[in-house]
C-alpha positions in Angstrom: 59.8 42.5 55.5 61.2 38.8 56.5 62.1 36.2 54.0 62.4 32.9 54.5 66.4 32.1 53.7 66.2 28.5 51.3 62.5 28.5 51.7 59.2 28.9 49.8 58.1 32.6 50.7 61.0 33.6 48.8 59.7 35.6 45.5 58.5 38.9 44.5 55.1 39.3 42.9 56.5 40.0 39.6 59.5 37.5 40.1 56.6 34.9 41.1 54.1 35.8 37.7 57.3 35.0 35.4 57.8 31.8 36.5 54.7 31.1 36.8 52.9 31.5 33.6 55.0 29.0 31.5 55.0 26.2 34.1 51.0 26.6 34.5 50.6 27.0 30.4 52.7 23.8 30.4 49.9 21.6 32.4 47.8 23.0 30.7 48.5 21.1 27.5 50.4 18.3 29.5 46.6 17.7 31.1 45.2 18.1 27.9 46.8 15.7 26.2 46.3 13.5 28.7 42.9 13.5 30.0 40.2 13.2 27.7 37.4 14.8 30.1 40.1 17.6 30.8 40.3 18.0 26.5 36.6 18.2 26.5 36.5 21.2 28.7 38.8 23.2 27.1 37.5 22.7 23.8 34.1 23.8 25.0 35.6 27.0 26.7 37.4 28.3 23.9 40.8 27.4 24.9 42.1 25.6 22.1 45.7 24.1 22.0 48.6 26.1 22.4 47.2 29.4 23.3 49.3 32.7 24.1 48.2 32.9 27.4 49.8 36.7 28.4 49.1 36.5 32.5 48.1 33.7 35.2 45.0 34.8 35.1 44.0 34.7 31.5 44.5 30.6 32.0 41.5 28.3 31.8 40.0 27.4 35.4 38.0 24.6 36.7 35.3 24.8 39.3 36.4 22.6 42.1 32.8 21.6 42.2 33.7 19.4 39.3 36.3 16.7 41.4 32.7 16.1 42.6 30.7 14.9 39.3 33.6 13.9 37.3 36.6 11.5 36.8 39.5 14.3 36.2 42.8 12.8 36.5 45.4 12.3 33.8 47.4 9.2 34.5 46.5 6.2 33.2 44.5 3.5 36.0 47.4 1.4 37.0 49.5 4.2 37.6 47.0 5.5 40.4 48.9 5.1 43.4 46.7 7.2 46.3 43.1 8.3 46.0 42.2 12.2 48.3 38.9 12.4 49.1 37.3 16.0 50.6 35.2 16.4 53.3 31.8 17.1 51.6 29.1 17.0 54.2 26.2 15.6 51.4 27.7 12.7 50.2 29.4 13.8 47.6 32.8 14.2 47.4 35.8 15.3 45.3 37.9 12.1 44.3 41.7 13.0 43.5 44.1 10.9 41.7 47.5 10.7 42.5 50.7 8.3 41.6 53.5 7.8 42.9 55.2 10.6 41.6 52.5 12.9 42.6 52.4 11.8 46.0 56.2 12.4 46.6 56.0 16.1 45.1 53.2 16.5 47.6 55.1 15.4 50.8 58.2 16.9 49.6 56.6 20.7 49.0 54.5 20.1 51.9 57.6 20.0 53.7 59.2 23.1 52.5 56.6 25.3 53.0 55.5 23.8 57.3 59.1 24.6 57.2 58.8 28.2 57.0 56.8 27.9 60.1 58.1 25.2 62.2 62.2 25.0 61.0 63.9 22.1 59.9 64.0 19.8 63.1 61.5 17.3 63.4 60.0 18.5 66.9 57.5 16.4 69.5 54.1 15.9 68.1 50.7 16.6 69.9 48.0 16.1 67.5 44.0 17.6 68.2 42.4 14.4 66.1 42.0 10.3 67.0 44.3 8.1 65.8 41.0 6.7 64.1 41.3 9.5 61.7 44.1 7.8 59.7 42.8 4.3 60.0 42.7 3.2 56.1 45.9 4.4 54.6 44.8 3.9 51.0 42.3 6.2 50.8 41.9 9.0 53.0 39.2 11.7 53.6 40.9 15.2 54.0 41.2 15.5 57.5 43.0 11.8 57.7 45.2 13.3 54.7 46.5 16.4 56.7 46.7 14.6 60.1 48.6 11.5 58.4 51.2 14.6 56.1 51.6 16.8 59.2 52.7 13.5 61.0 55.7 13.5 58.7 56.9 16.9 60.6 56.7 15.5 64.3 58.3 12.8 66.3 57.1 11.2 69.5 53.5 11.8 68.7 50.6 12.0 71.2 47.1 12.3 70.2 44.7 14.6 72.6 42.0 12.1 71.5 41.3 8.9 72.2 39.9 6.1 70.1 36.4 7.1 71.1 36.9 10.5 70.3 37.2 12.0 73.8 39.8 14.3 75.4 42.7 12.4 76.1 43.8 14.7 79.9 46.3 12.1 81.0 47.9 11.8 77.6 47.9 15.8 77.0 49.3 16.4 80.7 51.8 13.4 79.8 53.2 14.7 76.6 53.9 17.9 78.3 55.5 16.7 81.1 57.6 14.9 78.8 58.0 17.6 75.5 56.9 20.9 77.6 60.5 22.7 78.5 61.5 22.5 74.8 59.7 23.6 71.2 56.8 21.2 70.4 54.5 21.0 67.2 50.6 21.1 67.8 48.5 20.6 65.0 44.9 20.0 64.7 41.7 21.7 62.7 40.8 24.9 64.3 37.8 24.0 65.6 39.0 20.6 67.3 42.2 22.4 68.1 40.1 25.1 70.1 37.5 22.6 71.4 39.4 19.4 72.9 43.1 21.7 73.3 42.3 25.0 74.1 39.0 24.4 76.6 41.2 21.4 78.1 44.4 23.6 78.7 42.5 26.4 80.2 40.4 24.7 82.4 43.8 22.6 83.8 45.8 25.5 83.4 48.4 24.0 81.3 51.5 25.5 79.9 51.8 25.8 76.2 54.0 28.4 75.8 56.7 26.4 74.0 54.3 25.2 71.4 54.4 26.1 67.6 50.5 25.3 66.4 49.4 24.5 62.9 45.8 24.5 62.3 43.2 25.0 59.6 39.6 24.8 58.8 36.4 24.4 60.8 36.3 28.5 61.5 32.3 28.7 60.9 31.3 27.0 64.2 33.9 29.4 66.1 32.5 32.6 64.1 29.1 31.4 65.3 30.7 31.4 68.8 32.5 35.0 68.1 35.5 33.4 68.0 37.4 34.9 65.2 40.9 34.3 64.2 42.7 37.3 65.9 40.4 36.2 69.2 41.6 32.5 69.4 45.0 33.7 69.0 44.5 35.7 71.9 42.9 33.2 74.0 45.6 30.7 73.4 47.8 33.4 74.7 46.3 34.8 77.9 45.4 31.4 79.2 47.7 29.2 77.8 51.0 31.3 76.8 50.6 30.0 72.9 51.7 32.3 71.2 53.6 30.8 67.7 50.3 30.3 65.6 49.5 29.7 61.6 46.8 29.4 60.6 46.6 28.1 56.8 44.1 27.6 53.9 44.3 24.7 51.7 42.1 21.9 50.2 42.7 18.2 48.9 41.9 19.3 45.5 45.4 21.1 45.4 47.4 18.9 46.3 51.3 19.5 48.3 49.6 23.4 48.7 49.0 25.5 51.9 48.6 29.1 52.1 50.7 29.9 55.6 49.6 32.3 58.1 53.0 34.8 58.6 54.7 35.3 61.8 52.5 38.4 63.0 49.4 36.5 61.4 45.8 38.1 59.9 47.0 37.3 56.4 47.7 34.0 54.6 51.1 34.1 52.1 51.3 32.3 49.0 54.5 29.6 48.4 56.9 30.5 45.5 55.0 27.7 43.6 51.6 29.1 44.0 49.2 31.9 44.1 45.9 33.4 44.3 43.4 35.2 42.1 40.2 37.0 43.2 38.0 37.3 40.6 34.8 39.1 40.4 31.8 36.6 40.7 29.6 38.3 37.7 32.4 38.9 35.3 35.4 36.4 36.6 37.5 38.9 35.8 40.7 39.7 38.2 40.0 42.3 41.5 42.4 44.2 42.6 44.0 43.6 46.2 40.8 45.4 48.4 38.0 44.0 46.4 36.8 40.8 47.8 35.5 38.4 45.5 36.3 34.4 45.1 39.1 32.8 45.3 40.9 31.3 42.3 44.0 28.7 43.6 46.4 28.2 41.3 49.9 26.0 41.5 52.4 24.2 39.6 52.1 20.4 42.0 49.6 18.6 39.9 50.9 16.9 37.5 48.6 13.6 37.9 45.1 15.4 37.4 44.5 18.8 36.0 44.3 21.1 39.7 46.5 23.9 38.9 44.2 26.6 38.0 40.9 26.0 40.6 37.8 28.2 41.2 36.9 27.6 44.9 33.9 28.5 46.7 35.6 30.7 48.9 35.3 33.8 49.3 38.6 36.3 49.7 40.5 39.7 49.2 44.0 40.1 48.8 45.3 43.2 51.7 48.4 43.4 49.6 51.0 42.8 47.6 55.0 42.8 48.6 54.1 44.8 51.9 54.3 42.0 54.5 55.8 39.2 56.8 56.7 37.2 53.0 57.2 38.8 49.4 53.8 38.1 47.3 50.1 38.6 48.0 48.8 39.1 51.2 45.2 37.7 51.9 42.4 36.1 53.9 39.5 34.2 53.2 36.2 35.4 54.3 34.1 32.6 54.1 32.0 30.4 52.0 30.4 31.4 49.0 26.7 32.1 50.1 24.5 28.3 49.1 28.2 26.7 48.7 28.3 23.3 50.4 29.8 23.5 54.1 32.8 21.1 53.5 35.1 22.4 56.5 37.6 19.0 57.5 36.7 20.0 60.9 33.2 20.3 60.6 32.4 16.6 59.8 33.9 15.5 63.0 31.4 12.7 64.1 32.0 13.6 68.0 28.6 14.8 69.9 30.2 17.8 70.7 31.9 19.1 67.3 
């Protein structure tokens, strides 16, 4: 097993669970006293104030479905310094309410963890979006959030885009020219990252082998193409020589949170700060690494609105525990709950061809 010296991927399971539990207890009374909505729910659940909570799991969860219907945040209004918006593909979408506070915490643990992947030098940035994509810096939809905190990582950054949302040859074949004979960061959503990098490299046989690529999201429309994660890694490798690849999980609900593919990839690793829970979808109670069932995201980052302890509508199963590239649980997601709302960052892409 590797650990990541002064990093994030650094605790046992059990280490992680005793830190844990108090910190997460602690929000959730700090997010009770201070958002009324947030009260409400609790009350109604049974989880009255100051309850012996005894694991992670025994702590009061929130559908993430709710950052959808309802105003959840627990700062007062002119303290709100940055609104997140999700990617929801109906119309409605998950509003989350940060200050300033919250928004440093997020860049800063952010940071740590990309770390783990990337080092600690800021290295040449190609990025698989538009520079439209981060247009209103206010208030940003998912995909503009990642693209605009992945930015923070890179230097010299060249989008594969253009404005118009087409494939940007020159400017890919430029940057390589340029950033090719050293490291390089690539980041994108997977299925922008496969459809205006991967398709463009292979059919003008460009060298990526000094790339390290970050990407996330948008697996459905590669799954429908039999394109699954252990085959784009291997197509990125025979026809581009890519071989330094995570994949993470992570949503805008959670803020500062992402679940990092490990060196040899097929499973996702859980920062010191966070963790996951499967949970049975008929009795919610915990499954035991083996058993898929959904995924329950928990962390210690949200201080502004009460996301620390998040249902998804994911499905997942934990491979193990304390057995792999990190200390902690070991796991992939498997998909969307079945009737659960398509919301991949990628899969909103307005381009004719995503």
């Amino acid at each position: 097993m590797t650990t990541v010296v002064d990093g994030v991927f650094t605790l046992s399971q059990a280490d992680k669970q005793e830190r844990l539990l108090p910190e997460l207890a602690r929000l959730t009374e700090h997010h009770r006293r201070n958002g009324e909505a947030y009260a409400r729910i609790l009350s109604a659940t049974g989880h009255g104030p100051d309850r012996d909570y005894r694991s992670v799991a025994d702590l009061p969860w929130l559908p993430v479905r709710l950052f959808k219907t309802q105003v959840l945040k627990s700062i007062p209004d002119e303290s709100v310094f940055k609104v997140l918006t999700s990617s929801g593909t109906t119309g409605d979408v998950s509003r989350i309410f940060l200050d300033k506070e919250a928004a440093a915490a997020q860049t800063r643990m952010l940071s740590r963890t990309i770390q783990a992947a990337i080092g600690r030098q800021r290295l040449p940035m190609l990025i698989a979006d538009t520079p439209a994509v981060i247009k209103d810096r206010k208030s940003f939809s998912a995909r503009g959030a990642g693209v605009l905190g992945m930015m923070n990582f890179g230097r010299d950054h060249v989008w594969a885009l253009d404005p118009q949302e087409k494939p940007d040859v020159e400017a890919i074949k430029g940057f390589l020219a340029k950033h090719g004979g050293q490291p390089f960061l690539i980041f994108g959503f997977t299925f922008m990252v496969w459809l205006y990098l991967y398709e463009v490299a292979r059919e003008h046989k460009l060298d990526l082998s000094n790339g390290v690529l970050i990407h996330s999201g948008g697996w459905k429309k590669l799954i429908d193409q039999s394109v699954d994660n252990a085959a784009f890694r291997q197509a990125f490798a025979n026809h581009t020589g890519l071989t330094r690849i995570h994949n993470f999980y992570g949503m805008v609900e959670q803020i500062g949170v992402v679940y990092l593919e490990g060196p040899q990839g097929n499973s996702l690793y859980c920062p010191d700060f966070a963790d996951v829970i499967i949970r049975d979808p008929e009795t919610w109670q915990e499954l035991p690494p083996g058993k898929p069932g959904l995924v329950e995201v928990v962390s210690t980052l949200p201080e502004s609105y009460p996301g620390h302890a998040l249902l998804t509508e994911d499905l997942g199963v934990v491979h193990g525990i304390d057995d792999g590239d990190w200390p902690g649980k070991r796991f992939s997601i498997l998909g969307r709950l079945p009737r659960a709302e398509a919301r991949g960052c990628s899969d909103t892409f307005s381009g004719g061809q995503a």
